[in-house]
PyMOL Python script that loads the backbone (N, CA, C, O; Angstrom):
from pymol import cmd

cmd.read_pdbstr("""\
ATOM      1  N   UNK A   1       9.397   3.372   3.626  1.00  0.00           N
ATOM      2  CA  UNK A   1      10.306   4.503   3.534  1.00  0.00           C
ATOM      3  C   UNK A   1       9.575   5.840   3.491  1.00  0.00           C
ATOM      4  O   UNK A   1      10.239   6.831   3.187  1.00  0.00           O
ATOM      5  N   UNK A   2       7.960   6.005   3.831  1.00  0.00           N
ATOM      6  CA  UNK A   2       7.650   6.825   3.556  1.00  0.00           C
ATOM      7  C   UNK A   2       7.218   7.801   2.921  1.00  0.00           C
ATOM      8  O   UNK A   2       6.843   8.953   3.135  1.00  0.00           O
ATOM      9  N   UNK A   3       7.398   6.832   1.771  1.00  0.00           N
ATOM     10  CA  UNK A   3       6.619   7.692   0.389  1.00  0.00           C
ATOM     11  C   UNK A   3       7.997   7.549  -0.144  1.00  0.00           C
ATOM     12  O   UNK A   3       8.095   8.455  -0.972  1.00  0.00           O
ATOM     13  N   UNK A   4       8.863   7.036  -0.114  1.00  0.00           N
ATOM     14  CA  UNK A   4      10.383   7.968  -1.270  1.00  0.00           C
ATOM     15  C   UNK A   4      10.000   6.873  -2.404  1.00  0.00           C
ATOM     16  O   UNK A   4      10.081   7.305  -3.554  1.00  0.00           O
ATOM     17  N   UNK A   5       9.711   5.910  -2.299  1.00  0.00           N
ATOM     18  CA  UNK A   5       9.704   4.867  -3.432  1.00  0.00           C
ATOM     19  C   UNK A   5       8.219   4.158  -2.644  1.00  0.00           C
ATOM     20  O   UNK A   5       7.805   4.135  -1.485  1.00  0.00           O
ATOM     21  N   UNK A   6       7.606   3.501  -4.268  1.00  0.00           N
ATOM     22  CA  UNK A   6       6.656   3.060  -4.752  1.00  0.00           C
ATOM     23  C   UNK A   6       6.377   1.529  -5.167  1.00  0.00           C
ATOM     24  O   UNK A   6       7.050   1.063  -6.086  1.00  0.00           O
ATOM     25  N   UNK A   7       5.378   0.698  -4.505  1.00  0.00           N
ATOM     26  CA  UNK A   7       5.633  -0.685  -4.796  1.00  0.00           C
ATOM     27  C   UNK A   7       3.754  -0.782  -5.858  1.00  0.00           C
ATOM     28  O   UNK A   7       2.737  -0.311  -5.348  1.00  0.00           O
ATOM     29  N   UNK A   8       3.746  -1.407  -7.158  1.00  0.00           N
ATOM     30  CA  UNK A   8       2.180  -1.743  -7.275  1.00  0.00           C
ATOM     31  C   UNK A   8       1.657  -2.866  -6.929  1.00  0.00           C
ATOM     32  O   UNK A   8       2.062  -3.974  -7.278  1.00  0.00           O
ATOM     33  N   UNK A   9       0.328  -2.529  -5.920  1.00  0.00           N
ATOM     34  CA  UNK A   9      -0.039  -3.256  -5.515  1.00  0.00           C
ATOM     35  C   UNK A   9      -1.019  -4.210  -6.209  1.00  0.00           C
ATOM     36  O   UNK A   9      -0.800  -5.419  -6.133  1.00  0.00           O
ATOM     37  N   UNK A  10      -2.449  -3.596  -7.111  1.00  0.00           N
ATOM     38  CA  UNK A  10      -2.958  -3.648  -8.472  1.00  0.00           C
ATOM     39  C   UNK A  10      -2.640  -2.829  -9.240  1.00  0.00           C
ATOM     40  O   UNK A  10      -2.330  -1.652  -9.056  1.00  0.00           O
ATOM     41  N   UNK A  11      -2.739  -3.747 -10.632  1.00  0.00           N
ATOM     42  CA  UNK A  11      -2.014  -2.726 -11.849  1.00  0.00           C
ATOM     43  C   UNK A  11      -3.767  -2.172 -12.213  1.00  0.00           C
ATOM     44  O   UNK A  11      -3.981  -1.194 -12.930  1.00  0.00           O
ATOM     45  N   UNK A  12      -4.962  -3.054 -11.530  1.00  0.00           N
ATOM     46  CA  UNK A  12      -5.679  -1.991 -11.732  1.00  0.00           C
ATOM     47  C   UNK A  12      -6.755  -3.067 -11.139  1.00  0.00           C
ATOM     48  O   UNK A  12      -6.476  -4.229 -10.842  1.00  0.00           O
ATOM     49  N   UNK A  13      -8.372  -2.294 -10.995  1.00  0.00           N
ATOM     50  CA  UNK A  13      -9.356  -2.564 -10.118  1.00  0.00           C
ATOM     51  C   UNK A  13     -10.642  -2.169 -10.260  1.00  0.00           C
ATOM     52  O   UNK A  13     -10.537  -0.969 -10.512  1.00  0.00           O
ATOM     53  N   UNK A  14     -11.532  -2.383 -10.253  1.00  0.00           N
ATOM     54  CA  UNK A  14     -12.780  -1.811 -10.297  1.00  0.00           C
ATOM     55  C   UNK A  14     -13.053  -0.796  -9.444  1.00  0.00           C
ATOM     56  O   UNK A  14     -12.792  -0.935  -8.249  1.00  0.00           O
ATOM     57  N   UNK A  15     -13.726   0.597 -10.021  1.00  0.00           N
ATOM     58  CA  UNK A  15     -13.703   1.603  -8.797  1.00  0.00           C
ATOM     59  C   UNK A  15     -15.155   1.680  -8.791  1.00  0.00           C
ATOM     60  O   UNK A  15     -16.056   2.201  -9.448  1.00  0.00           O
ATOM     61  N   UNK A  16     -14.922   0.582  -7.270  1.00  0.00           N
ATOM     62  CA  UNK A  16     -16.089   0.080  -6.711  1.00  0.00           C
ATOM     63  C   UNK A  16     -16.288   1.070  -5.299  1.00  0.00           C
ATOM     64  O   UNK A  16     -17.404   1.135  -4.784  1.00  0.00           O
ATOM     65  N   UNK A  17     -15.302   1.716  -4.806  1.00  0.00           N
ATOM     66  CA  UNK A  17     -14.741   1.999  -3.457  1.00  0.00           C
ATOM     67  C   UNK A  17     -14.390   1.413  -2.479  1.00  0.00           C
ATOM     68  O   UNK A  17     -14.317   1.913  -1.357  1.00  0.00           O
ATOM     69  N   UNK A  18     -14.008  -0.229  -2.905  1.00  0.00           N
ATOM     70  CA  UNK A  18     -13.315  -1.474  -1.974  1.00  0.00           C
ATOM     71  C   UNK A  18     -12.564  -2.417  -2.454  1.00  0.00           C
ATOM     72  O   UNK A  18     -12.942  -3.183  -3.340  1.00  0.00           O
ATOM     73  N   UNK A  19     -11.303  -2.451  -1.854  1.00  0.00           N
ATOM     74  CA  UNK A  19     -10.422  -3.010  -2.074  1.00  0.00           C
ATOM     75  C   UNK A  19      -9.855  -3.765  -1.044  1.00  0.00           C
ATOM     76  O   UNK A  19      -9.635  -3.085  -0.041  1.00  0.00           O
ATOM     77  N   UNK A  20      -9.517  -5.052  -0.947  1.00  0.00           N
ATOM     78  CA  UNK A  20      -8.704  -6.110   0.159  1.00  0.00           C
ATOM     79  C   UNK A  20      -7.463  -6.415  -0.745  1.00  0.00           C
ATOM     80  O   UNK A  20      -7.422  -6.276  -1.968  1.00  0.00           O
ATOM     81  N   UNK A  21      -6.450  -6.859   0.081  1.00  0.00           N
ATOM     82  CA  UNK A  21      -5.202  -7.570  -0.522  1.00  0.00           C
ATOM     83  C   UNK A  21      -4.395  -8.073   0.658  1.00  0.00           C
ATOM     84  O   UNK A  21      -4.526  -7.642   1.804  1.00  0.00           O
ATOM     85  N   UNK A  22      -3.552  -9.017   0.283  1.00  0.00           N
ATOM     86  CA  UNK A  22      -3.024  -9.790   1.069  1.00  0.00           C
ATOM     87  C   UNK A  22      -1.456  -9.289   1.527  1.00  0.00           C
ATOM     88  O   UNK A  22      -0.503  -9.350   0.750  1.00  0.00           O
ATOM     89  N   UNK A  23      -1.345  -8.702   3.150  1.00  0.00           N
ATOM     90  CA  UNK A  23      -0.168  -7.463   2.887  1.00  0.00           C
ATOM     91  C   UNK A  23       0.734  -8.649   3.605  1.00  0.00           C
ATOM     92  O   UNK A  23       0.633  -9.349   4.612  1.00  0.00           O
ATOM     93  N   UNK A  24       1.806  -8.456   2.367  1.00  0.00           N
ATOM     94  CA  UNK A  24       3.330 -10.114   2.499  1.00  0.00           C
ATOM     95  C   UNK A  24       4.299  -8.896   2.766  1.00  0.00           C
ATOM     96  O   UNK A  24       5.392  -9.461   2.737  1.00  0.00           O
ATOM     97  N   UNK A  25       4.476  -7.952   2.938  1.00  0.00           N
ATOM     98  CA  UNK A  25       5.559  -6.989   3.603  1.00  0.00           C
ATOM     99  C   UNK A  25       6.446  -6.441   2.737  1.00  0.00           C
ATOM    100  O   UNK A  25       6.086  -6.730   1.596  1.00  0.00           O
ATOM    101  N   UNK A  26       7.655  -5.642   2.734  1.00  0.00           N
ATOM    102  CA  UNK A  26       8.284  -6.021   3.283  1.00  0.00           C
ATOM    103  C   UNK A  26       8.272  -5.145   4.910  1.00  0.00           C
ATOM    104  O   UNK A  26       7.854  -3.995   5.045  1.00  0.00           O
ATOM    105  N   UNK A  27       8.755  -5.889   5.880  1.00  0.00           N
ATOM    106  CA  UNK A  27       8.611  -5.081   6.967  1.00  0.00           C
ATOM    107  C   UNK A  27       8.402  -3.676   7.689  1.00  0.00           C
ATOM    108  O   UNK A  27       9.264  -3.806   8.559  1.00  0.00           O
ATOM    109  N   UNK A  28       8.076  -2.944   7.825  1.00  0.00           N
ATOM    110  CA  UNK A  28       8.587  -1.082   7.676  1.00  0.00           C
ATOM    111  C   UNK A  28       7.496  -0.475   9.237  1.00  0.00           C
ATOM    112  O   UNK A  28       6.887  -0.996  10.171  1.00  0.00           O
ATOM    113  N   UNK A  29       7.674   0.376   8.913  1.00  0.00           N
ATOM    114  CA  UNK A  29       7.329   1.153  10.092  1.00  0.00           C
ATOM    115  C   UNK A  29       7.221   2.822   9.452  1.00  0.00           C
ATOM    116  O   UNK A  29       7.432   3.784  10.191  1.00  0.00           O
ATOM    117  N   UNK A  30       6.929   2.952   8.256  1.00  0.00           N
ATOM    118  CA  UNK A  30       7.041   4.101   7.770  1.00  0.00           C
ATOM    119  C   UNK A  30       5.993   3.795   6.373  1.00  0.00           C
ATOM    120  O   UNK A  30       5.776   4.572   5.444  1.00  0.00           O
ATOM    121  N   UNK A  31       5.469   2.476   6.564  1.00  0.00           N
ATOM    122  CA  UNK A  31       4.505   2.603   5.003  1.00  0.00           C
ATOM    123  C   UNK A  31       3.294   3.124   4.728  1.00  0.00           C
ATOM    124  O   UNK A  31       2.258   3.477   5.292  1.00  0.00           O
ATOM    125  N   UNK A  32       3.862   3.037   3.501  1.00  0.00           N
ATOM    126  CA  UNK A  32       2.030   4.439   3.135  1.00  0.00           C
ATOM    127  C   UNK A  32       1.369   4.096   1.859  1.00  0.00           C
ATOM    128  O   UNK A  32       1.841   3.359   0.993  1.00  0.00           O
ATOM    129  N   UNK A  33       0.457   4.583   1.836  1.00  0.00           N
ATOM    130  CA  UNK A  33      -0.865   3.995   0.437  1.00  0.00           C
ATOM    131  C   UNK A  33      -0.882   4.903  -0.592  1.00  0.00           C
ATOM    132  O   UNK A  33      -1.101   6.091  -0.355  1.00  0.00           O
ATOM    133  N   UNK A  34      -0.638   4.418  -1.931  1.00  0.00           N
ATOM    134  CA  UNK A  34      -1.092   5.635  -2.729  1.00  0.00           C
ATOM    135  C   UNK A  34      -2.005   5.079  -3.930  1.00  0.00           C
ATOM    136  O   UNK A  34      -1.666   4.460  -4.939  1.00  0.00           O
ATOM    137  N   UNK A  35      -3.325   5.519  -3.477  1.00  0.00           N
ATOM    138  CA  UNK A  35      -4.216   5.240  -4.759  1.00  0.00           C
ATOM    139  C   UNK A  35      -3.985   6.390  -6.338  1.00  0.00           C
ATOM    140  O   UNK A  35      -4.210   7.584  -6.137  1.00  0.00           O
ATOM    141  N   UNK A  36      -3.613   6.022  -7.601  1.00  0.00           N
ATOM    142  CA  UNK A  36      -3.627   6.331  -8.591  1.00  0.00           C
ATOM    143  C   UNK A  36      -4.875   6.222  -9.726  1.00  0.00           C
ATOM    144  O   UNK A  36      -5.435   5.151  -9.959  1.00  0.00           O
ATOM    145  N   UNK A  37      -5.075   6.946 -10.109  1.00  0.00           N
ATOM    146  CA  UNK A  37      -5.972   6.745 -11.773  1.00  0.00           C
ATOM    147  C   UNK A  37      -5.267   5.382 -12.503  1.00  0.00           C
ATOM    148  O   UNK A  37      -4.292   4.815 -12.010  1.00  0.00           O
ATOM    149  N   UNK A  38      -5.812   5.031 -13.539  1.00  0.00           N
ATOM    150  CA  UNK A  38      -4.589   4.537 -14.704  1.00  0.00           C
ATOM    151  C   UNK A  38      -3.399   5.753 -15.789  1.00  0.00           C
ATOM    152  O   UNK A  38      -2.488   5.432 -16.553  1.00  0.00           O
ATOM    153  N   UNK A  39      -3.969   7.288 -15.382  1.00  0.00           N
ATOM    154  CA  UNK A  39      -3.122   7.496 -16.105  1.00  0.00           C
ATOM    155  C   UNK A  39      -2.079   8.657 -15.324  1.00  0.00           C
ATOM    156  O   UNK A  39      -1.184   9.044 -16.076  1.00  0.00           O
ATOM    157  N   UNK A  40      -2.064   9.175 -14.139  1.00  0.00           N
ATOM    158  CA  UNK A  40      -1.614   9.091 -12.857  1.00  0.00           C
ATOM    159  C   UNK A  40      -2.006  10.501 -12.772  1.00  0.00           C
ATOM    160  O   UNK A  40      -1.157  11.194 -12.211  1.00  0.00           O
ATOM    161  N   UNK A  41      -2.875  11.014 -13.104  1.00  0.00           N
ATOM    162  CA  UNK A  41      -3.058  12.192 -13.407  1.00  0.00           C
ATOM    163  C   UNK A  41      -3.645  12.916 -11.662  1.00  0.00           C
ATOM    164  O   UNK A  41      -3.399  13.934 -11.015  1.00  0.00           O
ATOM    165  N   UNK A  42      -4.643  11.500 -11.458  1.00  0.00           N
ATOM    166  CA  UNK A  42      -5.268  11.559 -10.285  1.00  0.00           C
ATOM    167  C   UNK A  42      -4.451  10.910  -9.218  1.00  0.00           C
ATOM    168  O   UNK A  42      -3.563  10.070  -9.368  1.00  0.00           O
ATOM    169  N   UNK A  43      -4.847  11.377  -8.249  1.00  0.00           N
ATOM    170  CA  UNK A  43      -3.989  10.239  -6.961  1.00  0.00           C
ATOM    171  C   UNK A  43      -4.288  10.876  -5.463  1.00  0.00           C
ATOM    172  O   UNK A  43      -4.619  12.037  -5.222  1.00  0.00           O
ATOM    173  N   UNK A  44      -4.045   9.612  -4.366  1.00  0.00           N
ATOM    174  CA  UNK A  44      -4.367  10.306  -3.227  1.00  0.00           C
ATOM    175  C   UNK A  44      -3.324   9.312  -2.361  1.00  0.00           C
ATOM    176  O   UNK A  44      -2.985   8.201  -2.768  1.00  0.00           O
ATOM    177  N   UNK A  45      -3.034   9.697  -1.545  1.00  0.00           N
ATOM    178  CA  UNK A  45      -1.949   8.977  -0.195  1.00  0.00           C
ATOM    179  C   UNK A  45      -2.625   9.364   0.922  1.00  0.00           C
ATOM    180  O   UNK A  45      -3.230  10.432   1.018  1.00  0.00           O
ATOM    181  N   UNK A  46      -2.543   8.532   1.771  1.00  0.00           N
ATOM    182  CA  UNK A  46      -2.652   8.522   3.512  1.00  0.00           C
ATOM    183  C   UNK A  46      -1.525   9.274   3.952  1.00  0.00           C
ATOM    184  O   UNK A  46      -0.381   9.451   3.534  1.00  0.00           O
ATOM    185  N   UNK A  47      -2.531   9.852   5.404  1.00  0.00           N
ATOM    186  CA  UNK A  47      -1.914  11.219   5.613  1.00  0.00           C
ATOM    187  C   UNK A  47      -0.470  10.628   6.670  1.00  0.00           C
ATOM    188  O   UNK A  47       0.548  11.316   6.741  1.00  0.00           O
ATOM    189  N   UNK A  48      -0.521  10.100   6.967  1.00  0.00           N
ATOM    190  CA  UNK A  48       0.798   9.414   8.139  1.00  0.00           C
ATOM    191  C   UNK A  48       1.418   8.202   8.042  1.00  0.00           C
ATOM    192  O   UNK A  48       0.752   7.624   7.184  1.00  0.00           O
ATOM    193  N   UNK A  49       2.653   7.152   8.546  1.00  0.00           N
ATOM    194  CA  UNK A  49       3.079   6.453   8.000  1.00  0.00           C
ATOM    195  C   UNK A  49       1.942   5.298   9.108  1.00  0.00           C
ATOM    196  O   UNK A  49       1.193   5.475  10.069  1.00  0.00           O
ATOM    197  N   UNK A  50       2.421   4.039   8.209  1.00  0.00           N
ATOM    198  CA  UNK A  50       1.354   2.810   9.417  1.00  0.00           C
ATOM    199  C   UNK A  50       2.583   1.698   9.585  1.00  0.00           C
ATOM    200  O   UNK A  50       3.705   2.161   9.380  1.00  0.00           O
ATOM    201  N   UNK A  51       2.529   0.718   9.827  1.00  0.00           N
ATOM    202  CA  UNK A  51       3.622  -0.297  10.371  1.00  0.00           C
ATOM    203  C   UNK A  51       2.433  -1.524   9.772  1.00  0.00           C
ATOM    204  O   UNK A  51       1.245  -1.843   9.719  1.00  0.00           O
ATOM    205  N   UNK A  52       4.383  -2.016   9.246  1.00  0.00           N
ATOM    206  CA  UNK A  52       3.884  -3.443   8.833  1.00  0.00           C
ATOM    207  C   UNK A  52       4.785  -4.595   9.708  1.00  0.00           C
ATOM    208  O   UNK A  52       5.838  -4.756   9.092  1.00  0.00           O
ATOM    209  N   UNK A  53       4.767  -5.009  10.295  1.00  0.00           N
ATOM    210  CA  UNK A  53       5.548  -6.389  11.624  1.00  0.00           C
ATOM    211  C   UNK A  53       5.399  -7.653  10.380  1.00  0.00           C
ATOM    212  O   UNK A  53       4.526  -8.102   9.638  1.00  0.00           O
ATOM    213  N   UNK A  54       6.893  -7.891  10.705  1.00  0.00           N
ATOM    214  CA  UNK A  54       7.168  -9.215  10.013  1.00  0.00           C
ATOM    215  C   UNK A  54       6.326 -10.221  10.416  1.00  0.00           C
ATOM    216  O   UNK A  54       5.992 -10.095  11.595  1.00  0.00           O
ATOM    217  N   UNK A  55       5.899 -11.102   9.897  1.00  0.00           N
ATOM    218  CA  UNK A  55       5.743 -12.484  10.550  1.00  0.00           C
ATOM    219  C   UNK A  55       6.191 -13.299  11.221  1.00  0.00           C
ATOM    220  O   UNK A  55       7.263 -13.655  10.732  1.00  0.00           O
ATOM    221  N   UNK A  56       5.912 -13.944  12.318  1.00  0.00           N
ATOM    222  CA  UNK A  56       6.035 -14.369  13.497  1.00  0.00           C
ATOM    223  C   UNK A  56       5.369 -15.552  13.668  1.00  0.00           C
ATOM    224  O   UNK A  56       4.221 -15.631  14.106  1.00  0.00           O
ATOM    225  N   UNK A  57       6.486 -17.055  13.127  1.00  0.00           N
ATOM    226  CA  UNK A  57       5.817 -18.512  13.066  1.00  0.00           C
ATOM    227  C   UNK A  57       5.900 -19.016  14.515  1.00  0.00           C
ATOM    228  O   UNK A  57       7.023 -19.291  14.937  1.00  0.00           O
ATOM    229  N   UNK A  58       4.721 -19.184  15.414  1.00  0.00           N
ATOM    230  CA  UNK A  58       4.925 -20.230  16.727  1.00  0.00           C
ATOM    231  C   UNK A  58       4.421 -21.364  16.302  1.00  0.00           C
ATOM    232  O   UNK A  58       3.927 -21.526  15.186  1.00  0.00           O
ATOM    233  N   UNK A  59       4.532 -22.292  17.261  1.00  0.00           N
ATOM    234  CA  UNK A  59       4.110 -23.589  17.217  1.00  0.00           C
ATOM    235  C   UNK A  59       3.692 -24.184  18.412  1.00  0.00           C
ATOM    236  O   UNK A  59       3.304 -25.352  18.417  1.00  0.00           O
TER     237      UNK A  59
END
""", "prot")
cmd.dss("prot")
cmd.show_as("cartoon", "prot")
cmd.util.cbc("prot")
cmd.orient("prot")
């Protein structure tokens, strides 16, 4: 949606400067990243939206 609402992805992490996670959706075409502090004081978002495509089982 673009930033209007917020999902957590870790409630928290080592700031190592790398992070992986396993992206289960939900589908969008407008999603965006927002790294936080723990006490939200700090924070940063990606500058444009990216697309997430449902999954797609063949056989």
């Amino acid at each position: 949606d673009g930033g209007i609402s917020w999902a957590t992805l870790l409630p928290t992490t080592p700031n190592d400067g790398d992070q992986t996670w396993k992206v289960t959706g939900p589908a969008t075409r407008q999603g965006r990243i927002r790294v936080c502090d723990l006490g939200g004081a700090v924070r940063d978002t990606n500058d444009g939206n990216f697309t997430i495509l449902r999954d797609v089982l063949t056989n």
